[in-house]
N, C-alpha and C positions, 0 to 999 in steps of 0.2 A: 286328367292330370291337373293335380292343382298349383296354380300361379300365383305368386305375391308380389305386386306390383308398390316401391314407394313414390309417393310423390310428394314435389316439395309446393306448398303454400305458397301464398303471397303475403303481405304481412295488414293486408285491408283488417283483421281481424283487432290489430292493433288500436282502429277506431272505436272499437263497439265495446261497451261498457262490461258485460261480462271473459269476451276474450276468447270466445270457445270458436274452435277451427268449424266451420258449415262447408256440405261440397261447391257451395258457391266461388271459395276460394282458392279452389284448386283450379291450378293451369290446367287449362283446354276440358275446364270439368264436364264440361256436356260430351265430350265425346268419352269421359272414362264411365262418368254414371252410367250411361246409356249401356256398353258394352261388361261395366261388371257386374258379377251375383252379390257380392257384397264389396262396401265400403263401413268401412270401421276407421274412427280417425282420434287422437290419438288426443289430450289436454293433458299437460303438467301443473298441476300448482306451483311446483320450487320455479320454474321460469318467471312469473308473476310474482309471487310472494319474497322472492331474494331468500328463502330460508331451506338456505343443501341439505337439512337435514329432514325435509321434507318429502316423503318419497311415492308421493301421492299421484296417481295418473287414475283420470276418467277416459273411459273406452266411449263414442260417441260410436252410435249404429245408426249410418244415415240412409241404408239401403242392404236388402238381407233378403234375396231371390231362395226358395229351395223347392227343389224339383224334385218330383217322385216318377221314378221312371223303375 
């Protein structure tokens, strides 16, 4: 059965010159990495850029288990 879990960031990403979410900054990430098959995490450019008409999002794949059973 498949599960979709969200989780919310911290805002550490704020410091780092590109901006882009890493599972470092997810609350309690060691225990989500460890237990999910994937994480996929999510960047906007309009949040960054100030420009709405922007409707730009990169999908980061920062872990992508698949089982052949």
């Amino acid at each position: 059965m498949p599960v979709f879990l969200g989780c919310q960031i911290n805002r550490g990403n704020q410091t780092t010159a590109d901006k882009r979410p890493n599972r470092h900054l997810l609350r309690n990430s060691g225990e989500i990495f460890e237990v999910c098959d994937q994480l996929i995490m999510l960047y906007r450019y309009a949040v960054y850029t100030k420009d709405p008409s922007d409707r730009t999002i990169e999908l980061i794949v920062e872990k992508n288990l698949r089982y052949n059973k």
